[in-house]
C-alpha positions as CSV (number, residue, x, y, z in Angstrom):
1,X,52.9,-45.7,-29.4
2,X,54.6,-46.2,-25.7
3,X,53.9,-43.7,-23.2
4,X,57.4,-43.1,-22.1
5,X,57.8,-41.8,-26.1
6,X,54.7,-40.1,-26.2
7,X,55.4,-38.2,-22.6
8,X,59.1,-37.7,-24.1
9,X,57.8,-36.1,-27.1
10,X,55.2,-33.4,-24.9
11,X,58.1,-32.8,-22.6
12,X,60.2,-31.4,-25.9
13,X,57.6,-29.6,-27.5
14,X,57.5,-27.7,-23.9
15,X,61.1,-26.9,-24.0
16,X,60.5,-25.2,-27.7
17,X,58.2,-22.9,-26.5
18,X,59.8,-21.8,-23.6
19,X,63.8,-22.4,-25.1
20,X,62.4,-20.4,-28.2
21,X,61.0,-17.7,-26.5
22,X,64.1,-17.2,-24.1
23,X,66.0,-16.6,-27.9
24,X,63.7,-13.5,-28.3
25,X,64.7,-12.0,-25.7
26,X,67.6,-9.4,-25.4
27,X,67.7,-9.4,-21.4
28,X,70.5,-11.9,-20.6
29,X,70.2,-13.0,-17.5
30,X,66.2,-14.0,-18.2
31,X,67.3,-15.5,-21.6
32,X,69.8,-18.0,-19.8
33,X,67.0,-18.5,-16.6
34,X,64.4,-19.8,-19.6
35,X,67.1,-21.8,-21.4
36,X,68.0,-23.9,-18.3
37,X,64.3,-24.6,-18.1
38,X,64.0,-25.1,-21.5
39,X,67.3,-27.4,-21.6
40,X,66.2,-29.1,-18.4
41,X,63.4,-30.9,-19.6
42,X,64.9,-31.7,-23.0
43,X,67.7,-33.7,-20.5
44,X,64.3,-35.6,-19.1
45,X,63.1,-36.1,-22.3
46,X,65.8,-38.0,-23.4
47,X,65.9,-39.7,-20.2
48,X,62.4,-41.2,-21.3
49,X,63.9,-42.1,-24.3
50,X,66.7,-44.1,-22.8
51,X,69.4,-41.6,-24.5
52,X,72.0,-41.2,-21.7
53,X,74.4,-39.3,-23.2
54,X,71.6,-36.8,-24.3
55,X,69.7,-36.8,-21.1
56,X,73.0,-36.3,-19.1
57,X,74.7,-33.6,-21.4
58,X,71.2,-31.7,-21.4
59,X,71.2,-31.6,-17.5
60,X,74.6,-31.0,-17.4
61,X,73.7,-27.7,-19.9
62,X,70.6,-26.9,-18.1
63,X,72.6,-26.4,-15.0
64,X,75.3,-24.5,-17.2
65,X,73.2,-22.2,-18.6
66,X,71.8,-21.2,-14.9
67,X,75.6,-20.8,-13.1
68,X,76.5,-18.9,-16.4
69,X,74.2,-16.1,-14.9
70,X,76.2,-15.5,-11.9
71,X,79.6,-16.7,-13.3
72,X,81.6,-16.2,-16.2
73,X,85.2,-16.7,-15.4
74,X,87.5,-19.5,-16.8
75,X,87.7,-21.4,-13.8
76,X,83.9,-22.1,-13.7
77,X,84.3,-23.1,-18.0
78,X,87.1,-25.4,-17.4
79,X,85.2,-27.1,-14.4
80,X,82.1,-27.7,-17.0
81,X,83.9,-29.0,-20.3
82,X,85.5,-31.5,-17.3
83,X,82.4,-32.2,-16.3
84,X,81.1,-32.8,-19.7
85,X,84.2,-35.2,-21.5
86,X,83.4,-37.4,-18.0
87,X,79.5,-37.9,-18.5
88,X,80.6,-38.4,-22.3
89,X,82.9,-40.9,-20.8
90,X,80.7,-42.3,-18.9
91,X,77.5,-42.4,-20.8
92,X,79.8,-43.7,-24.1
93,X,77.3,-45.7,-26.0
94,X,79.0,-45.5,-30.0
95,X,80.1,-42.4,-32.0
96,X,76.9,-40.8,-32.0
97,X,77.1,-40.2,-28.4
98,X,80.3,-38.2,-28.6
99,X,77.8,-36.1,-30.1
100,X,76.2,-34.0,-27.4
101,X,79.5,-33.9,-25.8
102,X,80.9,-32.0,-28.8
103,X,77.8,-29.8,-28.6
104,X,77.9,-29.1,-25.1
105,X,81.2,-27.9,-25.5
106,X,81.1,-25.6,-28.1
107,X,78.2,-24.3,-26.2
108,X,80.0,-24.0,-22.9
109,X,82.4,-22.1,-24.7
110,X,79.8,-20.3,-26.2
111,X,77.7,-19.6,-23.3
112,X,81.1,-18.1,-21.5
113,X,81.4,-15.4,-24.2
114,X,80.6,-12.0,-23.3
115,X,79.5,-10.5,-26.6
116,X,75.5,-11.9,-26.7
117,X,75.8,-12.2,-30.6
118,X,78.7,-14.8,-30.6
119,X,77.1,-16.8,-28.1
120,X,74.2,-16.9,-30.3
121,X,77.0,-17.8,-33.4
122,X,78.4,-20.8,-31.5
123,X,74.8,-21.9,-30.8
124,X,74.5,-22.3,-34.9
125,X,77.0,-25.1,-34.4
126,X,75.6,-26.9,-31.6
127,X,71.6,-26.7,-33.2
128,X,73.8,-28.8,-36.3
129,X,74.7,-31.5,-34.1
130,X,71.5,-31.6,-32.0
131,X,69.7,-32.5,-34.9
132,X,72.3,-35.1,-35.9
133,X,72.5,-36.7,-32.6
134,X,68.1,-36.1,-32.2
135,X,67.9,-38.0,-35.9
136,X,69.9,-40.9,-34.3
137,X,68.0,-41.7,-31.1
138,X,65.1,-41.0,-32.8
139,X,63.5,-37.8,-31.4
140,X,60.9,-36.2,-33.8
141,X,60.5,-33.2,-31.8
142,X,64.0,-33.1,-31.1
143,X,64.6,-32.7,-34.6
144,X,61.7,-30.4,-35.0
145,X,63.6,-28.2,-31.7
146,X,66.7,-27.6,-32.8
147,X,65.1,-26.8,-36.1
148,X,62.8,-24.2,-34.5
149,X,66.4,-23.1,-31.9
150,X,68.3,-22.3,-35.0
151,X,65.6,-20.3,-37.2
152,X,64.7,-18.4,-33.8
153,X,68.2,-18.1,-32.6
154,X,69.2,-16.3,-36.5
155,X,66.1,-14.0,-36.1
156,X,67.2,-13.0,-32.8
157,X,70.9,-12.7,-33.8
158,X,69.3,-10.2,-37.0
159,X,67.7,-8.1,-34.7
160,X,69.7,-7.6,-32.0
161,X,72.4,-7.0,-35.0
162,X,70.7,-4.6,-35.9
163,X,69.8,-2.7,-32.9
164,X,73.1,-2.7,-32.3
165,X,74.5,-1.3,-35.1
């Protein structure tokens, strides 16, 4: 096994702990803080994996996920998906790598929401074409993340339902 793969797949399983524990948590502004973490070093794992599109879409999100603390107006959204489409532009490798673009927008729209529980709805989406995209560049444990994003983000979305009902 190469080390670059090996150091890629270490680097992932370190974003599901701390991405997955972020999705417990019903604070906002520390959920988004440990999803930029989280989605940072997914963006270097795929960087080790030679996956531009992923790598720069991830870093791209990482960075997202932090400004979305401060900001949420329509302005800052726009400036993103832009942002986005152009490293999906520029990074364009086949089909597959319109992928994390797609995802990163849903998110982005997802992310600018302001009812916690439909973030968490759009993020559903997004897990779906992670793990297509993860499958294609061949990521075991980016596979096995989104899996572990989507089961954690339902429980989350469940009990913070309910507490709000």
């Amino acid at each position: 096994m190469e080390m670059p793969f090996l150091i890629s797949q270490i680097l992932m399983t370190m974003s599901i702990i701390i991405y997955t524990a972020s999705f417990q948590l019903k604070d906002e502004k520390i959920f988004k803080l440990l999803a930029a973490i989280g989605i940072g070093l997914a963006g270097i794992h795929f960087m080790l994996l030679g996956a531009f599109a992923g790598a720069a879409l991830a870093l791209i999100n990482a960075f997202r996920w932090f400004v979305s603390i401060f900001y949420k107006n329509k302005i800052i959204l726009a400036l993103f998906i832009i942002i986005m489409i152009t490293a999906g532009v520029i990074t364009y490798e086949s089909v597959y790598s319109l992928l994390p673009v797609i995802a990163s927008v849903i998110g982005t729209l997802g992310l600018f929401h302001d009812n916690i529980l439909r973030t968490r709805e759009y993020f559903f989406v997004v897990g779906v074409l992670w793990i297509i995209y993860n499958s294609v560049v061949f990521t075991p444990m980016g596979i096995v993340a989104e899996i572990f994003f989507l089961v954690s983000g339902y429980c989350a979305y469940k009990n913070i339902k309910q507490k709000s009902a």
